[in-house]
C-alpha positions as CSV (number, residue, x, y, z in Angstrom):
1,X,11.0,-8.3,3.6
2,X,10.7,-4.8,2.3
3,X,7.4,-2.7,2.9
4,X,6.5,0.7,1.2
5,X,3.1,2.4,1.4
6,X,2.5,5.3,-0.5
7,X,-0.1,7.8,0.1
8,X,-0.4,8.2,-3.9
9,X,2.1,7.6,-6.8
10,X,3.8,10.0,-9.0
11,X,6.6,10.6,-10.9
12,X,7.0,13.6,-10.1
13,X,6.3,13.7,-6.2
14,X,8.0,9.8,-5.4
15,X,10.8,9.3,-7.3
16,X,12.8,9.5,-4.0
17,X,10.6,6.4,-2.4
18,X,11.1,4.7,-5.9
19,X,15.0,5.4,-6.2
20,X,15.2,3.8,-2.7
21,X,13.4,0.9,-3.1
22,X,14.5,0.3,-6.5
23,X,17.9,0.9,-5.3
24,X,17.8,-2.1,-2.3
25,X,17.2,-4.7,-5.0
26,X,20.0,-6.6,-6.5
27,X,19.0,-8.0,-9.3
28,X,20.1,-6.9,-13.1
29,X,17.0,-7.6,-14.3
30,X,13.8,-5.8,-12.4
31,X,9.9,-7.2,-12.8
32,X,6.8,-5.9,-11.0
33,X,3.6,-7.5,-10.5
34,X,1.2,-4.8,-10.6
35,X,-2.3,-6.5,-8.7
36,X,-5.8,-3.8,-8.8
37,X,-7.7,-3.0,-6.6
38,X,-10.5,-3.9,-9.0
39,X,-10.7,-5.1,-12.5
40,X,-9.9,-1.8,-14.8
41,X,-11.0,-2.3,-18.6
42,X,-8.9,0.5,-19.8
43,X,-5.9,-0.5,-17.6
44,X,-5.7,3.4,-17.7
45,X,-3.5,3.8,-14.7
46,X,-1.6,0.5,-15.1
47,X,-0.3,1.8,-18.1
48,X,0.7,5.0,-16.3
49,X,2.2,2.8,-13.6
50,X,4.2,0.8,-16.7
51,X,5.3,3.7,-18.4
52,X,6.5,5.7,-15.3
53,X,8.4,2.1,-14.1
54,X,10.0,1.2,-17.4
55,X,11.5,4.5,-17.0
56,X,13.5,4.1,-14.0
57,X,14.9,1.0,-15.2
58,X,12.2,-2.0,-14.7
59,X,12.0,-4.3,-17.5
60,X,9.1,-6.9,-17.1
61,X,5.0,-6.1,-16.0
62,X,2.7,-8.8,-15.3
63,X,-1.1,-7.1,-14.8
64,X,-2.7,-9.8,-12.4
65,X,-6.5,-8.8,-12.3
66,X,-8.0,-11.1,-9.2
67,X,-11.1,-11.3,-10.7
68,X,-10.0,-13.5,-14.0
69,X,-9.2,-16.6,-14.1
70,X,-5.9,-17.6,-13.1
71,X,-3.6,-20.6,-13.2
72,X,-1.0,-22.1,-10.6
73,X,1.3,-20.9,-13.5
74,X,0.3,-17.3,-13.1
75,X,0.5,-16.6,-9.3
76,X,3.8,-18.1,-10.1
77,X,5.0,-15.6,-12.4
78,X,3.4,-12.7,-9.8
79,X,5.4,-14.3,-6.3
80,X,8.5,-14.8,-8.5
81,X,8.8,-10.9,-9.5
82,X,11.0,-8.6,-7.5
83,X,7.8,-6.1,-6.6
84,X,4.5,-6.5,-6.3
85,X,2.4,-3.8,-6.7
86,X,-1.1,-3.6,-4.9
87,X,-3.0,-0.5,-6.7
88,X,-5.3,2.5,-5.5
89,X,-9.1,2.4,-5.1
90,X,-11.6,1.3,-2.4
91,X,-9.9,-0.3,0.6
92,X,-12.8,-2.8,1.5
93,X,-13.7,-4.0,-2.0
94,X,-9.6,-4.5,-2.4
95,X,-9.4,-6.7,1.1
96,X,-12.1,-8.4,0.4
97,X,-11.0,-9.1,-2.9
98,X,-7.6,-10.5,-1.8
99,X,-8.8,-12.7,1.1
100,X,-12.0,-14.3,-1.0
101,X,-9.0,-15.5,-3.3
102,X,-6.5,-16.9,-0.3
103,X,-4.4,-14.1,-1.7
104,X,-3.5,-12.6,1.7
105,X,-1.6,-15.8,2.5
106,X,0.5,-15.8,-1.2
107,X,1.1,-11.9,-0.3
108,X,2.2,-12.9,3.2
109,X,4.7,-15.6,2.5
110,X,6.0,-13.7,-0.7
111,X,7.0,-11.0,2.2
112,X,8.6,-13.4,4.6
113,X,10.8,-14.8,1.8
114,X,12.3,-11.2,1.4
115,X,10.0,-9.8,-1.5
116,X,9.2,-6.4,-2.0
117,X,5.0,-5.1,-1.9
118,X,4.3,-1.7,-2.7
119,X,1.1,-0.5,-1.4
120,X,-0.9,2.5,-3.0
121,X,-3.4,4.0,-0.7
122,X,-5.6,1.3,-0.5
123,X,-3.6,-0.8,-1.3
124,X,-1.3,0.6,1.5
125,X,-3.8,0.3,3.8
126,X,-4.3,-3.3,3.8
127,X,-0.8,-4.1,4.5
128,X,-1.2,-3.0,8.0
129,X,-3.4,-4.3,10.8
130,X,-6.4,-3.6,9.9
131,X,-8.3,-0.8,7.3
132,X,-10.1,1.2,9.9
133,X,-8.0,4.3,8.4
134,X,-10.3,3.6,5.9
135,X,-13.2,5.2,7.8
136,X,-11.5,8.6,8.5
137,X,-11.8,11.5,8.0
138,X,-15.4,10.6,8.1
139,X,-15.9,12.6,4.9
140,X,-13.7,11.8,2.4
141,X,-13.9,8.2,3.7
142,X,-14.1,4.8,1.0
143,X,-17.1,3.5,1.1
144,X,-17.9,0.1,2.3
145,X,-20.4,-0.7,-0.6
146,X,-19.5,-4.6,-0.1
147,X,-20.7,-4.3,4.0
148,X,-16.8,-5.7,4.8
149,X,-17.5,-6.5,8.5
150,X,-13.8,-8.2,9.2
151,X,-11.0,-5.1,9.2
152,X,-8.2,-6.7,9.6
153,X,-5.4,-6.4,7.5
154,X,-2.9,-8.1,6.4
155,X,-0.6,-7.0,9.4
156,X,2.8,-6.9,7.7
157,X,3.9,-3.8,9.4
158,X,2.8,-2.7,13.1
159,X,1.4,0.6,12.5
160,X,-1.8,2.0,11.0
161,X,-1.6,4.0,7.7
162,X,-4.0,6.7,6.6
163,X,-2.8,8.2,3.0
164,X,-4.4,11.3,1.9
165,X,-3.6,13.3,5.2
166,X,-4.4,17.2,4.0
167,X,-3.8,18.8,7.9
168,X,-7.1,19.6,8.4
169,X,-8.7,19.8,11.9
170,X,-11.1,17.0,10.9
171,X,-8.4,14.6,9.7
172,X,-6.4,15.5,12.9
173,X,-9.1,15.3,15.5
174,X,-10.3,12.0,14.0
175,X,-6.5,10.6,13.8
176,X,-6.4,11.4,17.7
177,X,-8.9,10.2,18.7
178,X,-9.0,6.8,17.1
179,X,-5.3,6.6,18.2
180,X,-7.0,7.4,22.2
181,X,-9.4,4.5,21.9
182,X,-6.6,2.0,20.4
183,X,-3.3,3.0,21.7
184,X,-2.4,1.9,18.0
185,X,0.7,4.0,16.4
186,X,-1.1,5.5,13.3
187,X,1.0,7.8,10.1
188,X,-1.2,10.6,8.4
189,X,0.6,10.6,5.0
190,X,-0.2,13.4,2.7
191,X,-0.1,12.3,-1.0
192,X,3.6,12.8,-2.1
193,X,5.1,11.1,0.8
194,X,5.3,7.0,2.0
195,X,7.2,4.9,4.4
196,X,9.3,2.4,4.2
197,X,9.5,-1.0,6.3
198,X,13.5,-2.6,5.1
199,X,15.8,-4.8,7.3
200,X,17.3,-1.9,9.3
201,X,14.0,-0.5,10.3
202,X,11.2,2.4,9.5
203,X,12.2,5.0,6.4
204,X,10.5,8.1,6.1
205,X,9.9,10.0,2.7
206,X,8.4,13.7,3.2
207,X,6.6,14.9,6.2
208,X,3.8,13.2,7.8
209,X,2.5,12.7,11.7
210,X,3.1,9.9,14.0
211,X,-0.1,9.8,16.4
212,X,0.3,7.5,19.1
213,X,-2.4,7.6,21.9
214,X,-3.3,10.8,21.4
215,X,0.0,12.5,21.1
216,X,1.1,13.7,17.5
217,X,4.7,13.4,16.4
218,X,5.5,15.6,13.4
219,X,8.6,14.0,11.2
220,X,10.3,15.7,8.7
């Protein structure tokens, strides 16, 4: 199982993240599932993600929109690529999403057989226990337009992720004290960094904070 959540994706600010995880797979040939976060007509930033992929060597792109119709044949083609991409966008519309389509559980064994998810913001998000991250700082928070009542994630990695962290006192103080009331380990990630869950543990990429009951750890 390899893990990476992103806070956003660039070429320009995570090309080392990419190089890594592009590097730890040994295959000649390299495809990516790219799944949004919502149905995008223009596929504006697909493309973006295509181009910018194609680049650093990948070959084949499946676009899996959730909300088209889809056969056996093509969630086949998505769990038999070497990366599956889950996109940016609004982190309750995108769990909700995957979980009304019994996603969560293809996503979860495609993980335990050694495939590789990259998770973009929201897409990051729901790879962890649960999407209360989401909700802070409590002003530049997604909002939760589809009343998602169940947070929980898909709990692939232990730790909480909040992407967008800008070191502001707001984020900081909300961080904290969400990590006081859960004891849950919880990364700030500003946009340009990620983290990386591979078989000989927890990669970091650019500096972030580590908040653990209160306490904040500042790495790299």
């Amino acid at each position: 199982m390899q893990i990476f959540l992103y806070s956003n994706s660039t070429a320009e600010q995570t090309r080392a993240i990419d190089d890594f995880m592009l590097g730890a797979i040994k295959e000649s040939e390299i495809s990516l599932a790219y799944i949004p976060s919502k149905l995008d007509g223009s596929k504006d930033y697909y493309q973006q993600v295509q181009t910018y992929y194609s680049s650093l060597g990948v070959e084949e792109f499946t676009y899996f929109p959730l909300e088209e119709p889809y056969s056996l044949e093509d969630i086949e083609e998505v769990l038999e690529s070497n990366i599956i991409y889950l996109s940016g966008g609004n982190a309750f519309y995108f769990l909700q999403n995957i979980k009304k389509h019994g996603f969560d559980i293809h996503l979860k064994k495609y993980a335990q057989n050694g495939g590789t998810i990259l998770g973009v913001s929201a897409g990051a998000n729901i790879l962890t226990p649960t999407i209360v991250t989401a909700t802070i700082p409590h002003d530049k928070i997604d909002k939760n337009e589809v009343r998602l009542t169940d947070m929980k994630g898909l709990d692939l990695v232990d730790f909480e992720f909040a992407p967008h962290f800008d070191n502001s006192e707001n984020f900081i103080r909300e961080l904290t004290d969400y990590s006081k009331q859960t004891g849950h380990t919880i990364y700030g990630v500003p946009d340009g960094s990620g983290i990386g869950v591979v078989e000989d543990g927890v990669k970091y990429f650019g500096k972030m904070i580590k908040v653990r009951n209160g306490e904040i750890e500042k790495i790299n």
